[in-house]
C-alpha positions in Angstrom: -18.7 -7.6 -29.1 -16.7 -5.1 -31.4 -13.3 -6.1 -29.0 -14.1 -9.6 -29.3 -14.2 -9.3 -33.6 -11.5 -7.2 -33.7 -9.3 -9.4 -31.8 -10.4 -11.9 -33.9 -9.3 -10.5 -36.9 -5.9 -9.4 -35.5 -3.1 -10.4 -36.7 -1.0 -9.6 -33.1 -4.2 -9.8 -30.5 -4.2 -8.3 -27.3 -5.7 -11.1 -25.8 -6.0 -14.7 -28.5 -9.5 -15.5 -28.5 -8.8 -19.0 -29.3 -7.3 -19.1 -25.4 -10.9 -19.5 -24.1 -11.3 -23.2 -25.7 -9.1 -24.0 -23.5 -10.2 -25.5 -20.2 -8.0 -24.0 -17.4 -8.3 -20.7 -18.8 -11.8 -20.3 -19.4 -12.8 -21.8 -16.6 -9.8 -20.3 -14.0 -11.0 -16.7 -15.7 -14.9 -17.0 -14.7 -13.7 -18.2 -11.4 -11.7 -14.9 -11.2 -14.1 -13.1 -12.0 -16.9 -14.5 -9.7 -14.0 -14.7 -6.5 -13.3 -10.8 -7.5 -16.9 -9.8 -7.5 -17.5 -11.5 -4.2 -14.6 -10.0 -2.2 -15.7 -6.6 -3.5 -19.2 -6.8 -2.5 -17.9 -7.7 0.8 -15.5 -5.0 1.7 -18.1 -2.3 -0.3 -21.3 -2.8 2.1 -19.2 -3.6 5.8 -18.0 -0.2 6.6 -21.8 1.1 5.8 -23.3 -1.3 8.2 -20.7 -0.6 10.7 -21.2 3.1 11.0 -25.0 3.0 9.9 -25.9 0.0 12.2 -23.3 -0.4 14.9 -22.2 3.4 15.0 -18.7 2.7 14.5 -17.0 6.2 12.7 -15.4 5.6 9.4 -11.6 5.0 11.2 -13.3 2.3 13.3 -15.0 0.6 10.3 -11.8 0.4 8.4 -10.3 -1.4 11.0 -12.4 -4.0 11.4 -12.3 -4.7 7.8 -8.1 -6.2 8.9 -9.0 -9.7 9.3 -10.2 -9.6 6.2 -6.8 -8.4 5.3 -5.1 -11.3 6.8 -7.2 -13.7 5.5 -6.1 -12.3 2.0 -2.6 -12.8 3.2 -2.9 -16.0 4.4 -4.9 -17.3 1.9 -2.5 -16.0 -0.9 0.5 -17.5 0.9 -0.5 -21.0 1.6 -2.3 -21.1 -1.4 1.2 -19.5 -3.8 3.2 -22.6 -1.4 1.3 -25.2 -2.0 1.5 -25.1 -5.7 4.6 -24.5 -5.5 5.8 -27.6 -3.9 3.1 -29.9 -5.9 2.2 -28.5 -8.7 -1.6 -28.5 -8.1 -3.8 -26.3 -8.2 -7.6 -27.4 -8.7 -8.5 -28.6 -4.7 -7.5 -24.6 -3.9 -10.3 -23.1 -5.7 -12.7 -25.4 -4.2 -11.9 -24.8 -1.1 -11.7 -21.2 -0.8 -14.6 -21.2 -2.6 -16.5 -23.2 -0.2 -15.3 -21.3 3.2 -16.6 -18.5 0.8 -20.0 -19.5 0.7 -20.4 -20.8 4.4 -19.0 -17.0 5.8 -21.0 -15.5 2.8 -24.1 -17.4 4.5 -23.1 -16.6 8.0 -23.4 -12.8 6.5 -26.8 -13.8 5.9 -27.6 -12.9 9.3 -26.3 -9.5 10.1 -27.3 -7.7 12.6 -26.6 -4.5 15.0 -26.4 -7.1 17.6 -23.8 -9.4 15.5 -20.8 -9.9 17.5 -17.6 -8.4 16.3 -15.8 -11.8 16.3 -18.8 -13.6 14.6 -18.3 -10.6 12.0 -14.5 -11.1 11.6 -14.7 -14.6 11.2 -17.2 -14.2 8.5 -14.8 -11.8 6.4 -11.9 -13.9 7.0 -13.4 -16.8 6.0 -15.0 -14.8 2.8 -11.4 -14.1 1.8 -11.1 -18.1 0.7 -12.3 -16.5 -2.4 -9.4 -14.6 -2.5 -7.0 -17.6 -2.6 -9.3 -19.0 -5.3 -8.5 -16.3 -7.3 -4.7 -16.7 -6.9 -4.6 -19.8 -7.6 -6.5 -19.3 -10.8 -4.5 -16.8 -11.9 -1.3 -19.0 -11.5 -3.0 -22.1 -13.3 -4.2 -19.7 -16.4 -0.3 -18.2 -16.4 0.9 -21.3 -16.4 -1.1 -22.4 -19.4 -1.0 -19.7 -21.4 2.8 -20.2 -20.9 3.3 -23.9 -22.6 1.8 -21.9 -25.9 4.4 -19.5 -25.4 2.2 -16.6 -24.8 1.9 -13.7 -21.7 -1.3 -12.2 -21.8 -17.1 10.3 5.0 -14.0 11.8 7.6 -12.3 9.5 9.7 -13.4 11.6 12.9 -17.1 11.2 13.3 -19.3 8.8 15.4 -23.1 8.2 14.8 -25.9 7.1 17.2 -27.8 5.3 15.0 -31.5 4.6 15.9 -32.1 0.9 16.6 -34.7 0.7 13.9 -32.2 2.1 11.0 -29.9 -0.6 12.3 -32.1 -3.3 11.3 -33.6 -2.0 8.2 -30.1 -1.7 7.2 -28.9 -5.4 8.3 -31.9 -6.3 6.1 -31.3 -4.4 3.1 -28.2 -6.3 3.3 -29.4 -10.1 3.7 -30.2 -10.0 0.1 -26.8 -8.6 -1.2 -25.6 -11.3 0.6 -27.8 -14.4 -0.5 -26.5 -13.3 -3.9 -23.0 -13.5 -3.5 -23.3 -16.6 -1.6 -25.2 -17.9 -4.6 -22.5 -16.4 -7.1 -20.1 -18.1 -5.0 -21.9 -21.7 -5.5 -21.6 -20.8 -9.2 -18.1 -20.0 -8.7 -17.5 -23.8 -6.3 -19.1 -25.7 -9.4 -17.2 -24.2 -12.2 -13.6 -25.2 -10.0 -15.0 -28.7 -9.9 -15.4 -28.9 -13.6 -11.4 -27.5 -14.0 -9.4 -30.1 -15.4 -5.9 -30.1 -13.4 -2.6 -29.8 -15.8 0.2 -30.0 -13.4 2.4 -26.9 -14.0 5.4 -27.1 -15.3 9.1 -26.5 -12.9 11.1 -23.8 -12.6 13.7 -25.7 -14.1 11.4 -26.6 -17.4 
């Protein structure tokens, strides 16, 4: 509260608070914040159920956690082309959003007996979020622009017990309910984003 009145007083602000009226801003900013949240929460609980649940040792975990690596990178690259060569934006939010939730629900279901791929598909798929979030960022640069403004050691293995695996897979199911919630949230704010089509290089 104190940033928000000093910034408001400011005669040079850090960040305008006036920017927040604005539609693509406000909205592509919650959307960032929701896509950033989920892709955390993902990649913070994984390696714990891998080694905890599936006895994978920490090097192990960390390597499954690459397709969600690539989905980031593909995500981000189709996502940066696409506006690019149209100048939209809006339908990108919406549907990484929405492969967001449907992996986020999959996650639902861990378990020790979860198959790897069924696992990788899940964390790829999570990463839609990711090219929500990217193409947020470029819609609230772009506006922001016409007002002339820039704002454990990798070497051990467990053996866990069967029973630890599954109380962990279902201390998770509820982490993950909530981010597929959050990510519902995050699906009906991009639908209410109004679509400005950004301006050229050349402008």
């Amino acid at each position: 509260m104190s940033f928000v009145a000093i910034e408001r007083k400011a005669s040079e602000p850090i960040l305008p608070i006036g920017l927040f009226k604005m539609n693509v801003f406000s909205i592509a900013s919650a959307i960032s914040f929701v896509s950033g949240a989920l892709m955390f929460g993902a990649l913070t609980f994984i390696p714990v159920f891998l080694q905890m649940a599936k006895g994978a040792s920490a090097t192990q975990s960390g390597l499954q956690l690459i397709p969600m690596t690539f989905g980031i990178l593909a995500a981000s690259t189709v996502s940066g082309q696409y506006m690019s060569r149209t100048g939209r934006y809006r339908i990108l939010p919406v549907i990484g959003l929405s492969f967001a939730t449907l992996s986020l629900l999959s996650l639902t279901r861990l378990s020790p007996e979860m198959a790897s791929w069924s696992l990788w598909l899940s964390l790829g798929g999570a990463d839609g979020a990711g090219g929500a979030d990217v193409s947020c960022s470029r819609a609230r640069r772009s506006r922001v622009a016409r007002l002339g403004r820039r704002p454990n050691s990798a070497g051990g293995r467990a053996c866990p017990h069967p029973a630890i695996g599954d109380t962990i897979s279902g201390a998770l199911h509820p982490v993950y309910w909530i981010a597929a919630g959050l990510a519902l949230c995050g699906l009906a704010l991009a639908l209410l984003m109004k679509e400005i089509p950004l301006r050229s290089r050349e402008a």
